[in-house]
Each structure stands twice: as C-alpha cells, then as structure tokens.
C-alpha positions in Angstrom: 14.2 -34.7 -1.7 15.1 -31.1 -0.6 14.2 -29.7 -4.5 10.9 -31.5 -4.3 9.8 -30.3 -1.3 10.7 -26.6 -2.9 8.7 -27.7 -5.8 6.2 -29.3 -3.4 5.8 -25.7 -1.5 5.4 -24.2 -4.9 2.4 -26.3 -5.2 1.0 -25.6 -2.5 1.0 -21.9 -3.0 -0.4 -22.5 -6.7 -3.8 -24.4 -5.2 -4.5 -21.5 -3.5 -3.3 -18.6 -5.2 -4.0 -20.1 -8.8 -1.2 -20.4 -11.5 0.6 -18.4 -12.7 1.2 -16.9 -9.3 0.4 -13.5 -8.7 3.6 -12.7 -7.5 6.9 -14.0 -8.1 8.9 -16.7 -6.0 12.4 -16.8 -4.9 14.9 -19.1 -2.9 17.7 -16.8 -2.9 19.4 -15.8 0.6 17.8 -12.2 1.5 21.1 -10.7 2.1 22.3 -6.8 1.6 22.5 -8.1 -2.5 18.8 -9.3 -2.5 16.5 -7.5 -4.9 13.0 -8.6 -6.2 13.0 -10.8 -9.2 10.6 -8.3 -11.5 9.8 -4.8 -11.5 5.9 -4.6 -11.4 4.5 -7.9 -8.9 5.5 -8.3 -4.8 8.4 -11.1 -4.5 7.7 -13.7 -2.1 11.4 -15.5 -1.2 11.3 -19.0 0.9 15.0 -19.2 2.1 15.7 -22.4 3.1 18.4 -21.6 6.5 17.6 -25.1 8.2 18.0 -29.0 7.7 18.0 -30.8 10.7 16.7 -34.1 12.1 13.2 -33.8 14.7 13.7 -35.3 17.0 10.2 -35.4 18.7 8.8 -37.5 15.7 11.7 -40.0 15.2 10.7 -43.6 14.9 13.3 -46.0 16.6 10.7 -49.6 16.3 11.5 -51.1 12.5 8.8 -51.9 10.3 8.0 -55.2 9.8 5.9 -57.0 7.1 5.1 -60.5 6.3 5.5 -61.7 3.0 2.8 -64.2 1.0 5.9 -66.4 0.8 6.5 -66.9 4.6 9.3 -64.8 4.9 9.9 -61.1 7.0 10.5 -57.8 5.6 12.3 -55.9 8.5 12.7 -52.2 7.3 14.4 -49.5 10.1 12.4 -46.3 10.6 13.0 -43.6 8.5 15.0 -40.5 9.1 12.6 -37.2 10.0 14.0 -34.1 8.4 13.2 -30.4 9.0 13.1 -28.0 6.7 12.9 -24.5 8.3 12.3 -21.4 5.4 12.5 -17.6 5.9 9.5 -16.3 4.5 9.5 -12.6 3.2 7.5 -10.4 1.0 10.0 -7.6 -1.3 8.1 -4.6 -2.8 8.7 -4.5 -6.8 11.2 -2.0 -8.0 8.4 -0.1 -9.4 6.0 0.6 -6.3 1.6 0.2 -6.8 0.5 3.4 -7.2 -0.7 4.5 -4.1 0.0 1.9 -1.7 3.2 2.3 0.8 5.7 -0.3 0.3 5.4 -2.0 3.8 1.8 -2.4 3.6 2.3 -4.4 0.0 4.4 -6.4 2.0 2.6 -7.2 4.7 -0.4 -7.8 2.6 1.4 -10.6 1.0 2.6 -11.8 4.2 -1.0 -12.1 5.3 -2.3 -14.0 2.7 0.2 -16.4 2.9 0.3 -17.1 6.5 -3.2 -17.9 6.3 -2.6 -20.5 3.3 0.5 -21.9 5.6 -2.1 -22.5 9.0 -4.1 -23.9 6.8 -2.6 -26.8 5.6 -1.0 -28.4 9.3 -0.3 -31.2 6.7 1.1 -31.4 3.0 -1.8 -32.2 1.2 -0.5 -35.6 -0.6 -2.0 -34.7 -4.1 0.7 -31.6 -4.5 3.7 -33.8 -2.8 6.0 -34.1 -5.8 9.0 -36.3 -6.7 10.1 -38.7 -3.6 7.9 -37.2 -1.6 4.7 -38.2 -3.7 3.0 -41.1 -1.5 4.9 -40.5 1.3 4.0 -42.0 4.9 3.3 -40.6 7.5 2.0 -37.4 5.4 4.1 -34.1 5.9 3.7 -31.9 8.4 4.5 -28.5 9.0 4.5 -25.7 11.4 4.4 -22.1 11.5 6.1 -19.7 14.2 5.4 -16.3 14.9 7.0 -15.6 17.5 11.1 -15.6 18.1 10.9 -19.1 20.1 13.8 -18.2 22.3 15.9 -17.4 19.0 17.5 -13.4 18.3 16.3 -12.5 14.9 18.8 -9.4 15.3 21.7 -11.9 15.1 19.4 -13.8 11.9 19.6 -11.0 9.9 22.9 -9.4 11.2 24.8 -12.7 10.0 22.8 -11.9 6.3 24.7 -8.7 6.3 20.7 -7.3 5.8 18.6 -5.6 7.2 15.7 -6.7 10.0 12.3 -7.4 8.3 8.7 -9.1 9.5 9.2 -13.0 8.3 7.6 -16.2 8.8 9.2 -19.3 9.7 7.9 -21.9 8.8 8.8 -26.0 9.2 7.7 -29.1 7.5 9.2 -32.7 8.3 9.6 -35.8 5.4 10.9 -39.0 6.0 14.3 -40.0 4.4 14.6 -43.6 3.8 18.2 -44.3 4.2 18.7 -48.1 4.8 17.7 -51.4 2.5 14.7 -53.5 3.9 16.6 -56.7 5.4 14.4 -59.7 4.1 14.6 -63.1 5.3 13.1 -66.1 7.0 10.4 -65.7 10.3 11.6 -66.2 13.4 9.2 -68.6 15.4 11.4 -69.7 18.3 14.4 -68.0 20.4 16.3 -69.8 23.2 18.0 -67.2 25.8 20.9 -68.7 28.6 21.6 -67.2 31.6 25.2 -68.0 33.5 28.5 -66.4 35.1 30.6 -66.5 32.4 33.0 -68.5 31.5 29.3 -70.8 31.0 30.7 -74.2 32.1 28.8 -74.5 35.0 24.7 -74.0 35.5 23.0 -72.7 32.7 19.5 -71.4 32.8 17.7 -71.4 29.9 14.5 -69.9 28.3 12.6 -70.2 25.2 10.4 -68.2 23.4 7.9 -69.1 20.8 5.4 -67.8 17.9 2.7 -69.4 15.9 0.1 -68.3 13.0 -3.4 -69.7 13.3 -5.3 -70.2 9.8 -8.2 -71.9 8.9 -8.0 -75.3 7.0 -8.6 -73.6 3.3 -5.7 -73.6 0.7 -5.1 -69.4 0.8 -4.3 -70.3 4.7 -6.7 -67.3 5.5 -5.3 -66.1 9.4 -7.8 -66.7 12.2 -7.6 -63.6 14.7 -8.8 -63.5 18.5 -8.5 -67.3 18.5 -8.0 -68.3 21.5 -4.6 -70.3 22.2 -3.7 -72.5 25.7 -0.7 -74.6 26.4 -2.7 -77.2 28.9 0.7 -77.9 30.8 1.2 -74.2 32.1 -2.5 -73.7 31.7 -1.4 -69.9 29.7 -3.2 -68.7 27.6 -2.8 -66.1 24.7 -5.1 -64.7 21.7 -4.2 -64.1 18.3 -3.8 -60.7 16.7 -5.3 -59.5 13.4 -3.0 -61.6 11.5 -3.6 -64.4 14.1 -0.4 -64.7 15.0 0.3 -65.7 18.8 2.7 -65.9 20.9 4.3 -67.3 23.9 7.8 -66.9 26.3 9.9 -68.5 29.5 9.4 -72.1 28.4 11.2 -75.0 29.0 12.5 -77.6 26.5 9.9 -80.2 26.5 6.8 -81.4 24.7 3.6 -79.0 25.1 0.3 -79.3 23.8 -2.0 -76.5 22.5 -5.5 -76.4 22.5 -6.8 -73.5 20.0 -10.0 -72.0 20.0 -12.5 -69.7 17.7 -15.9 -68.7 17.3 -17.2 -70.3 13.9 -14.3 -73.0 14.2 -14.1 -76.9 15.5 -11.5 -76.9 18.6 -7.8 -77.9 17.8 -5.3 -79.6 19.6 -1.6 -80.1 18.7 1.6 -81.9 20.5 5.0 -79.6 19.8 8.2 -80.2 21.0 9.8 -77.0 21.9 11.4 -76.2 20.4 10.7 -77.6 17.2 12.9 -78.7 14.4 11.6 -76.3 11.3 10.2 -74.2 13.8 7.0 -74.7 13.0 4.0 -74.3 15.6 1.2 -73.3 13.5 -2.4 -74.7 13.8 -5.1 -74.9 11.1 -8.4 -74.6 12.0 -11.8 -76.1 10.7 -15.0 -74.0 10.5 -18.1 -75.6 11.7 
C-alpha cells in the first residue's frame, strides 16, 4: 500500500503538471550524498520519514452488513495510516541561465504547494493499486510551519544541510482483519447476581425484529411504527426497518405494527423465541 500511494502521489502531480513531468522525481533520503537525478530539469524529492497510525480519525465501531441470505457481515474498522513526505526542490547540476539556484527552487516549491492545497482529498480516479476505491477517500494535509517540531535536529540527523521543505500527510485505511460472517442476532438475555449465581438472579432480555411487506423479495418497511401493548413501548423502524427493543421479561408479548400505505399487524411472541424470530410482514392497502 505504501508504493501505491508513491505511485498514487505521482499521479497526482502528473494531472496537473502533465506527463512527462517537467521535472524529475525522487524518493531518495536528502542526505549529504543527495544529488539531483539529471543535469538540465529541477529535482523534486518526496522522502517518505513517517508511517504512523492517526489517531484523530480511527474508527473503533465495526461495520456491519446484512446479507440477502439472513446472515451478518461484522468487519472491524480499518487501521488509519499516515504517511508524512519531505518535499524539496534540487537545482540541476547544470544551472538555467540566468536564474539563481534558490529561486529555481523555490519556484518549484510554489507550484507544488499550490497543487498539494488543492487537493484536501486524493482525488479517487488517480488512487492506484489497493488504494483504488478506497473508503473513506484519502486525505491529506500540508504544514508550513514547524508544528512544535526542530527542523535543525531533521536535517542534522540527515547529515545535510537545512533547506525550505514541505511536509506533507495523507491517511489510507489498512484492512488488516477477515470480515467475521455469521447468523443475526435477534435476542440476548443478560443476568445480574453476586457471584457464585446460586441465589437471585435478575435477568433481562433484549430483542430485534425486521418489518417487510407481504411480497416475496420481503422488501423492508421503514418508520413503521412498532408497540408491545403490555409495556405500552413503542419503537420505529430504521431504513432497513429493523426495530428493536430491551429490559424484558420472559413472557409472551404482543406487537402491534404500524405504516402508512399498510393494513395494521398484530403478532403474539414468546420472548424469547425459539428460532429467534420476531419479524412481522405487512400488507399494503
């Protein structure tokens, strides 16, 4: 993933400076041993010095979707990785004619900076490799000022010398664990007791249904309106009108479900259910 995103930043460069680029890249560390790649164009050198995880846009909640077949796809958040890149413009061996080093430099320097704010995201037709399709999209950041870091020490530990450079971020996800597939879960019983629990045991339960419509694709019914009439609680469906419901008590129940466009429904369920089932199918007017 780290070699696409270099290709990807390559990309990125190339929709707005065109191909072939007018100057050459590198990736090399600009230590006391850099030079620029050719003799006649500016070298523009991306060192990659950081890999870490940010933090401020870790996920911790799983994702979770519901397959045709009845059965959940869990699939843990994915790991947000940093990349941080030294960014620094190297004068060709053989200096433009009438144009001071520094100020080739820094002309290069500008023009990319102004490509890197411009893009606050990876666009997602250049991502390349993995990255291509990626969600959430990439993105990045640009700092310009030392942000409480000694640049001194930076270039000191290169063994080069101190030069203006950009540093700029950008933050993929890195799937590292296999989606855990299996069957819904439509009830869950929680006990409460001192332990060892051979005495009083309290006891909760917690329920979830799926209201459809009476047609064979079982086409989900949201906002319905759902009631248990002995704890007179009521609860409305989500976009895939699923509902739910928690602190009961083992016993029969009986909901009452209703939609606009729908005849009203009533079902008996014994909480908790056998199969766990405590769906209701509608029937439209």
């Amino acid at each position: 993933m780290i070699s696409d995103f270099d290709k990807t930043l390559e990309a990125l460069l190339e929709k707005e400076f065109g191909t072939p680029l007018p100057f050459d890249l590198s990736w090399a560390i600009p230590d006391k041993n850099f030079s620029p790649v050719s003799t006649n164009i500016n070298t523009l050198n991306c060192y990659l010095y950081d890999i870490s995880e940010n933090r401020d846009l870790r996920r911790v909640d799983p994702q979770i979707k519901r397959n045709i077949d009845g059965t959940v796809a869990i699939k843990p958040s994915a790991a947000r990785i940093r990349l941080s890149y030294c960014i620094t413009a190297w004068s060709p061996a053989s200096l433009t004619p009438g144009i001071f080093p520094m100020l080739d430099e820094h002309s290069l320097l500008s023009d990319v900076l102004a490509v890197l704010f411009k893009y606050p995201v990876i666009p997602e037709d250049i991502l390349v490799g993995s990255l291509a399709g990626q969600k959430p999209p990439l993105p990045t950041t640009v700092v310009l000022s030392n942000d409480g870091r000694n640049y001194n020490e930076f270039w000191t530990s290169l063994g080069g010398q101190l030069r203006p450079a950009l540093d700029y971020s950008a933050t993929f996800s890195l799937d590292y664990l296999n989606s855990l597939t299996g069957p819904m879960v439509t009830h869950r019983v929680s006990r409460y007791g001192q332990l060892p629990m051979n005495g009083t045991v309290d006891e909760v339960i917690q329920i979830g249904g799926h209201v459809t419509d009476d047609s064979s694709a079982a086409t989900p019914v949201p906002d319905a309106w759902v009631r248990i009439e002995e704890t007179k609680r009521t609860e409305t469906t989500d976009k895939d009108g699923r509902f739910r419901f928690g602190n009961l008590r083992r016993q029969t129940y009986t909901l009452r479900v209703r939609a606009i466009g729908f005849h009203e429904a009533t079902r008996s369920i014994q909480v908790p259910q056998p199969f766990g089932d405590y769906n209701v199918q509608l029937t439209p007017l």
